[in-house]
ZAPA-735151 format. One record per residue: residue in one letter; x, y, z of N, C-alpha, C in turn. Coordinates in pm, whole numbers, plus 50000, padded with zeros to 5 digits. Layout:
<rs>
(r a; (X; Y; Z); (X; Y; Z); (X; Y; Z))
...
</rs>
This chain:
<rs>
(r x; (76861; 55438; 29012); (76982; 55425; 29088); (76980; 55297; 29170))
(r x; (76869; 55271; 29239); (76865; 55128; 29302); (76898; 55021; 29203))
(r x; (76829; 55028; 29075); (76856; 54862; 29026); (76955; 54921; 28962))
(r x; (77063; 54977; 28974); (77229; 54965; 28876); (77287; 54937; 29083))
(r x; (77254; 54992; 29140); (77320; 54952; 29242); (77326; 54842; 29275))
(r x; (77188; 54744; 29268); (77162; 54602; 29326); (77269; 54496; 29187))
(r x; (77247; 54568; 29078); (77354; 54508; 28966); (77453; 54504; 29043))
(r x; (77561; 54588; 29037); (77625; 54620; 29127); (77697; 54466; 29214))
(r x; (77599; 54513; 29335); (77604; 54394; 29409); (77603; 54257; 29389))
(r x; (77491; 54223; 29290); (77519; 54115; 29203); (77613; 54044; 29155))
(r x; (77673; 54141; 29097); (77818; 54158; 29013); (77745; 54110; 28871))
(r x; (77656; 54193; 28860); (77573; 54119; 28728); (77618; 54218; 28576))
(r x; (77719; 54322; 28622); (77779; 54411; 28531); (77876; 54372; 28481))
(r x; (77905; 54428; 28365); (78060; 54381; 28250); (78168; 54429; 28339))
(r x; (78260; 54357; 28321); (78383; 54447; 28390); (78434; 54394; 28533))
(r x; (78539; 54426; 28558); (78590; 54333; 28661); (78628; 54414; 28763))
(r x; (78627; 54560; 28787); (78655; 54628; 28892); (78620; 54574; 29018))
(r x; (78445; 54609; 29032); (78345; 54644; 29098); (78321; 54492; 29169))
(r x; (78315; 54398; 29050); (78264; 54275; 29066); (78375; 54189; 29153))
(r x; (78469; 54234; 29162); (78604; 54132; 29220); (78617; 54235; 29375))
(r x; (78524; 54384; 29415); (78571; 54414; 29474); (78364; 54422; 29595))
(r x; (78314; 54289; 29585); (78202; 54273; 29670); (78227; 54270; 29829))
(r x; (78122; 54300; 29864); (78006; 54386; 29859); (78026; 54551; 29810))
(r x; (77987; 54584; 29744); (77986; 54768; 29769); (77898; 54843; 29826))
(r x; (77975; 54953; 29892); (77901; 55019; 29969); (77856; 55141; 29884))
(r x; (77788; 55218; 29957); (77715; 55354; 29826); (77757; 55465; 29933))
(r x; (77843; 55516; 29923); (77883; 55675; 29988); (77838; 55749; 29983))
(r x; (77796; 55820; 29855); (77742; 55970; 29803); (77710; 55902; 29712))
(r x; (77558; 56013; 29657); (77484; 56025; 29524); (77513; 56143; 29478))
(r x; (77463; 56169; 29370); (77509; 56314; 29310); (77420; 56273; 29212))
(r x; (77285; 56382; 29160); (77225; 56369; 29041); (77278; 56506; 28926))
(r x; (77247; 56404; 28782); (77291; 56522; 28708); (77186; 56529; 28653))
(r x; (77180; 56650; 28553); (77063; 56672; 28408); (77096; 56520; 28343))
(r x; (77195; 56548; 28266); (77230; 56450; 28185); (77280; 56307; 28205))
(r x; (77249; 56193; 28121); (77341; 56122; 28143); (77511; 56156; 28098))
(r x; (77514; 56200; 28002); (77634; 56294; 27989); (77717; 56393; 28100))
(r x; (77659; 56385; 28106); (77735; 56529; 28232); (77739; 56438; 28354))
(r x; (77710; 56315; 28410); (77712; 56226; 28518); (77835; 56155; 28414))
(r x; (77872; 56095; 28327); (77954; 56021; 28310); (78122; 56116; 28269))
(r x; (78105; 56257; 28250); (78172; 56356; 28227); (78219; 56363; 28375))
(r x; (78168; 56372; 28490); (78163; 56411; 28670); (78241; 56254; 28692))
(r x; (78196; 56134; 28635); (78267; 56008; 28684); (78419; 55972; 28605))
(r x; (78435; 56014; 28512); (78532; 56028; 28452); (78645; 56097; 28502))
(r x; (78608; 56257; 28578); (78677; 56375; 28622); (78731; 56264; 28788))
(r x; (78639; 56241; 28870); (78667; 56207; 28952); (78794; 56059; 28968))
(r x; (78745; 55991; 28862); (78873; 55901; 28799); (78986; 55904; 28886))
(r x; (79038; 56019; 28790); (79146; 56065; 28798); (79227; 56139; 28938))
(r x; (79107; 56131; 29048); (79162; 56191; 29178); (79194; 56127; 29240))
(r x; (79290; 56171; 29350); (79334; 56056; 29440); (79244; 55999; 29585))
(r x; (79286; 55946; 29645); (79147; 55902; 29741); (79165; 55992; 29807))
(r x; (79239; 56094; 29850); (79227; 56180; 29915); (79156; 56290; 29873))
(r x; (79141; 56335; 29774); (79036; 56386; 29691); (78910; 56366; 29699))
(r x; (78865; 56210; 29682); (78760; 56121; 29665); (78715; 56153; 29801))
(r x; (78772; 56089; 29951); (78715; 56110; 30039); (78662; 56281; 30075))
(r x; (78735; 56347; 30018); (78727; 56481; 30084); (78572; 56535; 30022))
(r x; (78569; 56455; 29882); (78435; 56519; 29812); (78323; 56417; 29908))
(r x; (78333; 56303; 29922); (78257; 56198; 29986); (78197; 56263; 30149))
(r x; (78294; 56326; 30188); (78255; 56383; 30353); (78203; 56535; 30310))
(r x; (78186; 56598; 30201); (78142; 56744; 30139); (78245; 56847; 30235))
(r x; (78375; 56850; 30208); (78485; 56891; 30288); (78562; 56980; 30127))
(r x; (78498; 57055; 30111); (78566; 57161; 29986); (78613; 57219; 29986))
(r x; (78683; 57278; 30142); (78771; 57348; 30117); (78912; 57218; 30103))
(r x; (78863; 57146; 30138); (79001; 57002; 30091); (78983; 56995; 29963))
(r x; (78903; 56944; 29927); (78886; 56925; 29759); (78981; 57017; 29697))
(r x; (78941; 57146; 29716); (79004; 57254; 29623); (79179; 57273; 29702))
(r x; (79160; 57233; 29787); (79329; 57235; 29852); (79421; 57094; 29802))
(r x; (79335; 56991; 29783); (79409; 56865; 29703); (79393; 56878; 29554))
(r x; (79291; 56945; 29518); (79295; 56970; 29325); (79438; 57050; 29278))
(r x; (79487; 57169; 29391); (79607; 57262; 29318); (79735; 57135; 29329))
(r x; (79795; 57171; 29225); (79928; 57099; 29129); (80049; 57196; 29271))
(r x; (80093; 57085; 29330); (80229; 57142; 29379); (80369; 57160; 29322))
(r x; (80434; 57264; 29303); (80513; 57350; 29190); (80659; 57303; 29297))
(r x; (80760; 57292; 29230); (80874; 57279; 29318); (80980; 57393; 29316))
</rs>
């Protein structure tokens, strides 16, 4: 996890997100079994909004699960 992080910082990775958005900071870790199931968890999170993101980042779950439900009109 350190040397993909110090990449990272570098900006020594493909891709232009990360690298156009220096320095980065490291919030939360989360280990998985798999590399699979960590890129399955980064994928899922994608898709949330930062309000989501922060709520998992501060371990605040009852937010998480209160920003995951779909509001019905």
């Amino acid at each position: 996890m350190e040397s993909r992080f110090a990449q990272h910082q570098k900006g020594e990775l493909k891709g232009w997100y990360t690298k156009s958005r220096l320095p980065v900071v490291l919030l939360k870790v989360e280990m998985f079994e798999t590399r699979e199931e960590a890129l399955s968890a980064e994928q899922k999170m994608k898709g949330w909004a930062r309000a989501k993101k922060l709520a998992w980042v501060n371990d605040d779950y009852p937010a998480i699960s209160r920003l995951g439900k779909k509001k019905f009109k």
